[in-house]
C-alpha positions as CSV (number, residue, x, y, z in Angstrom):
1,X,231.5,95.9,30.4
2,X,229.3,93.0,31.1
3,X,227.6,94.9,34.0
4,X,226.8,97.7,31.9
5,X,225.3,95.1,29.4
6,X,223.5,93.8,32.4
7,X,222.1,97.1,34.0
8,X,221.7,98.5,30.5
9,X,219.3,95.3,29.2
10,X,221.9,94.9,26.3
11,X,223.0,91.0,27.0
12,X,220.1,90.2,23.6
13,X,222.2,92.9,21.5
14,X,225.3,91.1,22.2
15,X,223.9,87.7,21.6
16,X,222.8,88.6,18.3
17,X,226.1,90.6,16.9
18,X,227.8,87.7,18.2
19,X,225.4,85.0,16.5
20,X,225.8,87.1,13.4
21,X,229.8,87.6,13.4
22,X,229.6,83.7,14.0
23,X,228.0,83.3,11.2
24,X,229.6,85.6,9.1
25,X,233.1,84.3,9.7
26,X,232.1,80.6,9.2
27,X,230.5,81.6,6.2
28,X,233.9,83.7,4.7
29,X,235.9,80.6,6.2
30,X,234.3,78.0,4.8
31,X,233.0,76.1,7.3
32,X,229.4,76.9,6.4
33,X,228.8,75.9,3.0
34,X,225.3,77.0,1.4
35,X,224.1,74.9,-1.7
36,X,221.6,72.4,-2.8
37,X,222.1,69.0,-2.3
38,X,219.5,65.8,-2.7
39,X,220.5,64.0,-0.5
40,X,219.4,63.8,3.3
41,X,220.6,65.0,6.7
42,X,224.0,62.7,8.3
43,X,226.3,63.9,10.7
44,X,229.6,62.5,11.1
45,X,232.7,62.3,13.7
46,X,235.9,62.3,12.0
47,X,238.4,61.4,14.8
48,X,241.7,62.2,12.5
49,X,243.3,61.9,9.3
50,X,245.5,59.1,8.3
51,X,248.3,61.2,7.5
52,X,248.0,62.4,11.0
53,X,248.4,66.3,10.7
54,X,246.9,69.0,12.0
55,X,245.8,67.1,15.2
56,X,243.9,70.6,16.9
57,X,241.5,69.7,14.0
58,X,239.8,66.4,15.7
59,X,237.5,65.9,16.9
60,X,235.3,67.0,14.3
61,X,232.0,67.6,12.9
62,X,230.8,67.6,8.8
63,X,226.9,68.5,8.7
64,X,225.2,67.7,5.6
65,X,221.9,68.9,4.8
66,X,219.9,69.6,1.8
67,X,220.9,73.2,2.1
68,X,224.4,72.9,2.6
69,X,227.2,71.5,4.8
70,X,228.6,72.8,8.1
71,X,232.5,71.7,8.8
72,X,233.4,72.0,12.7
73,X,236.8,71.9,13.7
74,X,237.8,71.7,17.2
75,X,240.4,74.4,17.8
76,X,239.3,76.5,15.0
77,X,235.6,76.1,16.5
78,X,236.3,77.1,20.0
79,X,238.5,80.1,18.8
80,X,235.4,81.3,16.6
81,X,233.2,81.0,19.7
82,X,235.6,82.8,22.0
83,X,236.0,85.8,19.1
84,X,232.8,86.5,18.0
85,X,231.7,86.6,22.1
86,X,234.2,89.6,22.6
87,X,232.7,91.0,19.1
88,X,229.6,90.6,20.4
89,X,230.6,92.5,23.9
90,X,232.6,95.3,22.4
91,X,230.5,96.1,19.9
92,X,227.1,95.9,22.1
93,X,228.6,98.0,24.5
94,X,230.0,100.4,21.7
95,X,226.1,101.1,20.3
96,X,224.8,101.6,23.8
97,X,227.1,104.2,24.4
98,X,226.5,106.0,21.2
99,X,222.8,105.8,21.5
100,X,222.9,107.5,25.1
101,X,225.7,110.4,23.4
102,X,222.5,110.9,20.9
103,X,220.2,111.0,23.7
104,X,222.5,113.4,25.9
105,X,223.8,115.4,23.7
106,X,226.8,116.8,26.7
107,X,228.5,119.3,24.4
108,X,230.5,119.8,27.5
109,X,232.5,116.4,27.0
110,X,231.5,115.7,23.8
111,X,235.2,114.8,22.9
112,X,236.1,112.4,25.3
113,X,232.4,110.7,24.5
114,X,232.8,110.5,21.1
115,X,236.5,109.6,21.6
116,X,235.0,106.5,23.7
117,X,232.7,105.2,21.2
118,X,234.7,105.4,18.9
119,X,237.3,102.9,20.8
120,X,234.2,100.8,21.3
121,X,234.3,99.5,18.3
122,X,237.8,98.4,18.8
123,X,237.0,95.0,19.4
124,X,235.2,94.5,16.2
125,X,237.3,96.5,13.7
126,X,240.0,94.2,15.1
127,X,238.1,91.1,14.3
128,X,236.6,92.3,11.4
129,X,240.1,92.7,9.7
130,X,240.7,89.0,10.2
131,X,237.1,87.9,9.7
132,X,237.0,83.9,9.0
133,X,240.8,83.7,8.8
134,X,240.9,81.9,12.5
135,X,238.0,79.4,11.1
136,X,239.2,79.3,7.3
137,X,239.5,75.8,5.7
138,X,239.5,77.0,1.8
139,X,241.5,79.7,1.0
140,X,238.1,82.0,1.4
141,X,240.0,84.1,4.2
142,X,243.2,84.1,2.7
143,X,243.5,88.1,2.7
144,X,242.9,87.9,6.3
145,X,245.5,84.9,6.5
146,X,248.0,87.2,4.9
147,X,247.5,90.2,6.7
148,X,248.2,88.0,9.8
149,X,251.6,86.5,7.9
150,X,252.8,90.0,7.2
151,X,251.8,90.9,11.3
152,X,253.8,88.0,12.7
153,X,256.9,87.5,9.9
154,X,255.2,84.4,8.6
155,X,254.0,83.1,5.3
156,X,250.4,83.0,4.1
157,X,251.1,79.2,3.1
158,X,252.5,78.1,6.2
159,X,249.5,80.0,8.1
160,X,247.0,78.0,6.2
161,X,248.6,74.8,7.3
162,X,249.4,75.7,11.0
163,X,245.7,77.6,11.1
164,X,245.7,77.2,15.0
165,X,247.6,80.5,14.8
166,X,245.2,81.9,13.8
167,X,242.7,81.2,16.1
168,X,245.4,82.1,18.8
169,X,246.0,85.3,16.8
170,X,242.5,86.3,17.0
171,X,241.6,85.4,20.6
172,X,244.7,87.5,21.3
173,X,244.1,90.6,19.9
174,X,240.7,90.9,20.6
175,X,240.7,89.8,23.9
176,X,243.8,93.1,24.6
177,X,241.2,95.2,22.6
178,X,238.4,94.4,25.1
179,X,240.8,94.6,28.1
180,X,241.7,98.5,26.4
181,X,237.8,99.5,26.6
182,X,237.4,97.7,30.0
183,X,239.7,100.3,31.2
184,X,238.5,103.1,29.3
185,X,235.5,102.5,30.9
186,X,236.8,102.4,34.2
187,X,238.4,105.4,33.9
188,X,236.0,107.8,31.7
189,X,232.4,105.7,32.5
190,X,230.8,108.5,34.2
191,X,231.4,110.6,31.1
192,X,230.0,108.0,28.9
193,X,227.1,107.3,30.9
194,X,226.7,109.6,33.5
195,X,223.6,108.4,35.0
196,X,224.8,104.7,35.4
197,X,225.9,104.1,39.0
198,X,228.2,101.0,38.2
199,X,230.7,103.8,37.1
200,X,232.7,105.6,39.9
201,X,232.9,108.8,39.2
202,X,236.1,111.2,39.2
203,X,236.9,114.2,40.7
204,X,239.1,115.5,37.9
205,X,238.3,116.3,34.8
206,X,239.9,114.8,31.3
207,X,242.5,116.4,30.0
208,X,241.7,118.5,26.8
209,X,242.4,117.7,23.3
210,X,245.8,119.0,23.0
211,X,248.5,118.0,20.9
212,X,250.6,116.1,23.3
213,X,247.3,114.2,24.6
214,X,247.1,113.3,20.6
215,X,250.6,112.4,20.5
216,X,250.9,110.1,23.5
217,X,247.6,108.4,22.1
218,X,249.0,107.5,18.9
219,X,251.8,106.1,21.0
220,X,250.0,103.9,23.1
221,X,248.0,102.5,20.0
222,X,251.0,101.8,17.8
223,X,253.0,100.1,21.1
224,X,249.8,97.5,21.8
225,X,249.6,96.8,18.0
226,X,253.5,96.3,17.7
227,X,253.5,94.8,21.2
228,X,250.9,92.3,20.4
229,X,252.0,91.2,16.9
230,X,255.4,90.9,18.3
231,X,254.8,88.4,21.1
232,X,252.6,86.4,18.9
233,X,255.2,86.2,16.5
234,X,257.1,83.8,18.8
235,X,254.1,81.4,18.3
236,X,254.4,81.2,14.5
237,X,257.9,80.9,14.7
238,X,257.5,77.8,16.7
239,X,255.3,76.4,13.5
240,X,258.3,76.2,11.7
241,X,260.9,75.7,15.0
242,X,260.7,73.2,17.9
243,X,260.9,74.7,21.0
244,X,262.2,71.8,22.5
245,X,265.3,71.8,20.7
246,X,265.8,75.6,20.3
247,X,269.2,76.9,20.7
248,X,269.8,79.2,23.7
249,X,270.0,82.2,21.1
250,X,266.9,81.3,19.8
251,X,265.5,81.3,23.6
252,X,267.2,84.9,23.9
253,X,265.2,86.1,21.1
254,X,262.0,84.7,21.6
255,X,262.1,85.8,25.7
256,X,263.6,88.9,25.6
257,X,263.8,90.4,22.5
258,X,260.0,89.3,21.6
259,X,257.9,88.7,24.9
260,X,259.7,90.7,27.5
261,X,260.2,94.3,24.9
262,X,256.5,93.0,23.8
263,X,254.5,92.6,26.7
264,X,256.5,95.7,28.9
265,X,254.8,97.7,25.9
266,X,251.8,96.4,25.8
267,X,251.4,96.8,29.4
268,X,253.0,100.6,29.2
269,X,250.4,101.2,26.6
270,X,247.4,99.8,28.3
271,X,247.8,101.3,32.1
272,X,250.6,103.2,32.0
273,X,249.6,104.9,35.4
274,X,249.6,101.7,37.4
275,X,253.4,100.5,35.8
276,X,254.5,103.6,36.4
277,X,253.1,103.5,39.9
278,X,254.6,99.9,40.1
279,X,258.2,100.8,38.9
280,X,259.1,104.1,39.8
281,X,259.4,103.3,43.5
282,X,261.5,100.1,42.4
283,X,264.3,101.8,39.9
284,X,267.4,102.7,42.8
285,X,266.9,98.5,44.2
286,X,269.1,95.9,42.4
287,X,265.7,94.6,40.9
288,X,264.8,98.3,39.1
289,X,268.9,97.7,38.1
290,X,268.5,94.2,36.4
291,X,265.4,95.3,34.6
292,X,266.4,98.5,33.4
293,X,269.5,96.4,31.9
294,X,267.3,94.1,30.4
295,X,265.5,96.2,28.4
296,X,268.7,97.9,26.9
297,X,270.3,94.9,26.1
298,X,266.9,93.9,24.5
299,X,266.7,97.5,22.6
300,X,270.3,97.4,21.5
301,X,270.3,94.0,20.2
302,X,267.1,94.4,18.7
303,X,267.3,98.0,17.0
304,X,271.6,97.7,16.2
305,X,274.2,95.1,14.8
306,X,274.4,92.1,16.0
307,X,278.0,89.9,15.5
308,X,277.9,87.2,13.1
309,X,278.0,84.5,15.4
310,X,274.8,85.5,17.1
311,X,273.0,86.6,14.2
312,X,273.2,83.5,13.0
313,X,271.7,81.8,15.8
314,X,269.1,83.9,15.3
315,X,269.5,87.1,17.3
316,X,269.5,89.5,14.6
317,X,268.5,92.8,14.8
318,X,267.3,96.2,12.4
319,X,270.8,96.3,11.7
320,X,271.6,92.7,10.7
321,X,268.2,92.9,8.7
322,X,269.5,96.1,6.8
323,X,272.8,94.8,6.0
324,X,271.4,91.4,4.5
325,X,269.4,93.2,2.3
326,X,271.9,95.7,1.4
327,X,273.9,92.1,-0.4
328,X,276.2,92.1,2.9
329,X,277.4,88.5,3.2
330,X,276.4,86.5,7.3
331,X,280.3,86.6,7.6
332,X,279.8,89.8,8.7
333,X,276.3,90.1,10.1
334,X,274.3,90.1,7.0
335,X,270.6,88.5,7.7
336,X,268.2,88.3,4.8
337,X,265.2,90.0,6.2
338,X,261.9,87.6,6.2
339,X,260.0,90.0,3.4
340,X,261.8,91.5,0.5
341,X,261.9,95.0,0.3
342,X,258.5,96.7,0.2
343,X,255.5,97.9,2.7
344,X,255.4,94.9,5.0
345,X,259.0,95.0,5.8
346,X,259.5,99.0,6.3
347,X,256.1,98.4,8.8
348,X,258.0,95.6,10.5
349,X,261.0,97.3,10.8
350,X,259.5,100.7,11.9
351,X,257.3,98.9,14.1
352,X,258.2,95.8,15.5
353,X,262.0,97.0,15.6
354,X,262.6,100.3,15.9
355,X,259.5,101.6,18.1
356,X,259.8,98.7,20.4
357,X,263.4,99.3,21.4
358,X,263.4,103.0,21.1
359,X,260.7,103.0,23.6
360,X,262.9,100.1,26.0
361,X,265.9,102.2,25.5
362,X,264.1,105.2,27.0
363,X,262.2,103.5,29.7
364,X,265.7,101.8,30.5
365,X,267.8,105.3,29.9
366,X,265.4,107.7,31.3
367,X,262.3,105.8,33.2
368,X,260.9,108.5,35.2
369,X,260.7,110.9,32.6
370,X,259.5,108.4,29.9
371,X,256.8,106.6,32.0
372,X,255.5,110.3,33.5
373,X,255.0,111.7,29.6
374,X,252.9,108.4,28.2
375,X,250.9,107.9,31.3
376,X,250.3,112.2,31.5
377,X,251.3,112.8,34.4
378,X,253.9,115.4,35.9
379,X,257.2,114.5,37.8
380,X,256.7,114.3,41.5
381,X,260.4,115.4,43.2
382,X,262.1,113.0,45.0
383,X,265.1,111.4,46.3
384,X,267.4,110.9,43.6
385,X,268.5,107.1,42.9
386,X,270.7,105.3,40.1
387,X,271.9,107.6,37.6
388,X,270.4,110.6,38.8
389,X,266.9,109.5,38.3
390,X,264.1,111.0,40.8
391,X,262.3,108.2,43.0
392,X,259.5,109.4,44.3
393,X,258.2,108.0,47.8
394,X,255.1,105.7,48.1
395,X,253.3,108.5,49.7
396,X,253.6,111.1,46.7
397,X,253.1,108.2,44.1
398,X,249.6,107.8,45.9
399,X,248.4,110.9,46.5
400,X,249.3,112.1,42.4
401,X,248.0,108.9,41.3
402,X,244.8,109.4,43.1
């Protein structure tokens, strides 16, 4: 992306959205105050607090000026800087392309174009949902803050306090959305700028419209959102938890249930072709074995019951969730859920619980066949390994990956 920036004299355009978004976000979080003031200009270090609390804050900066004031936190000003440059990437890149589909006008892959500028803009839609939330020292951002509470199975208060979360969150998710149009643009560039020659061309054409191309699509979207908000979620847990005296349950959760279901699906979702190239071959070995076992025990324990004992340590699951809210007492495996009933937790449980582990479950149950349908591609015959699953050779992996 930042070549085509480079060969495509763009690098201005994403200085400028990122300058703006910059702006913008400071201005929504508070940080850059605009008002009229009679005194002078004085800037001033502040090197803590003497409560001593929120320590990523310090060193920081207060700017006053005649026009205004400027607060500079340090986390929450590095995390603003880091955002609004991938804004400023994925949005440049995401006008150049549409101005060349204007100029082109290729009716002959028009779809997959347009499909690609549209994902583009992924980057900043993403931040722009959050906008000044990662930077937010009032409660200016605070519908931001709470759509990142409802996202990670925190509270909008206990955001505002711990705000480096946010600026993690943020960094996080936009950095996955600009990793997701770095490889859309490795894949379809010669479609979306066909006389650029830092894109390799393919032989093959892209697959038509169809309704399972549509299907898979909205599957790989939902996994890297659920993925993504999932693993995160671990990191506003630990706002509230210490890691360092965590209970092994609470360790089981956080590794396997959040970061290991999490980040397989976010990787599935992202370049499913190259996991499936990766795992395929590896499924009849004792490591395929363990890891395939992994993910059911992390499916099963995340999507069904749990016993009382271990959902109280805190690995519950959809079940444990349902039953709490149902008035079933922890005696018998009863957890209240972390939102009473309503939008946010149906989207959490459909989500975050049940999509993650159905999709483990069927990676775990049925790889071959589950990896071949999200990353389009048909089942090469093979010799047949645990559980009657096809492994295809290294040779045939190649040769149908290629």
């Amino acid at each position: 992306m930042r070549g085509y920036l480079r060969r495509s004299h763009g690098v201005g355009l994403a200085v400028f959205i990122a300058v703006a978004y910059a702006l913008g976000s400071m201005l929504v979080g508070g940080m850059l105050v605009l008002a009229h003031y009679t005194g002078g200009y004085s800037v001033l270090l502040i090197t803590g607090n003497a409560l001593g609390l929120q320590n990523w804050n310090y060193p920081g900066l207060l700017i006053e000026a005649p026009w205004g004031f400027i607060e500079l936190p340090f986390f929450a000003t590095i995390s603003m800087v880091l955002v609004s440059v991938g804004v400023g990437i994925g949005m440049a890149v995401a006008l150049l392309l549409g101005v060349q589909l204007i100029r082109e006008h290729r009716r002959s892959s028009g779809r997959p174009t347009a499909t690609g500028a549209i994902a583009g803009l992924t980057p900043a839609l993403i931040a722009l949902v959050t906008l000044g939330a990662c930077c937010s020292t009032t409660l200016a951002a605070t519908a931001g803050v709470g759509l990142v509470a409802q996202a990670s199975g925190s509270s909008t208060s206990n955001l505002l306090f711990n705000n480096w979360y946010l600026g993690v969150f943020q960094i996080v998710v936009v950095f996955v959305a600009l990793l997701a149009q770095e490889l859309l643009l490795r894949v379809y560039g010669n479609l979306f700028a066909a006389h650029d020659p830092g894109f390799a061309t393919r032989d093959d054409e892209p697959r038509r419209l169809d309704r399972r191309a549509v299907a898979v699509g909205a599957l790989r979207a939902s996994l890297v959102a659920a993925g993504v908000t999932w693993v995160l979620a671990v990191l506003a847990d630990w706002t509230v938890t210490n890691p360092s005296s965590a209970s092994a349950a609470l360790w089981f959760n956080w590794l396997v249930e959040h970061w290991f279901l999490g980040g397989f699906a976010v990787l599935a979702a992202l370049d499913p072709r190259t996991l499936r190239r990766w795992s395929l071959p590896t499924i009849a070995t004792a490591r395929g074995v363990v890891l395939r076992a992994t993910l059911l025990v992390g499916a099963g324990t995340l999507a069904l019951w749990v016993p009382p004992p271990l959902a109280g340590a805190g690995v519950e699951g959809f079940g444990n969730e349902l039953l709490g809210l149902l008035g079933v007492p922890a005696s018998l495996g009863g957890v209240s859920p972390v939102f009473p009933w309503g939008a946010a937790l149906v989207l959490r449980w459909l989500f975050q619980y049940l999509l993650l582990a159905g999709f483990a479950a069927c990676v775990a149950l049925a790889p071959q066949r589950t990896l071949d349908w999200v990353a389009e591609a048909e089942s090469v015959p093979g010799p047949t390994g645990v559980g009657g699953v096809n492994v295809p050779n290294a040779a045939a992996i190649s040769l149908k990956a290629r």
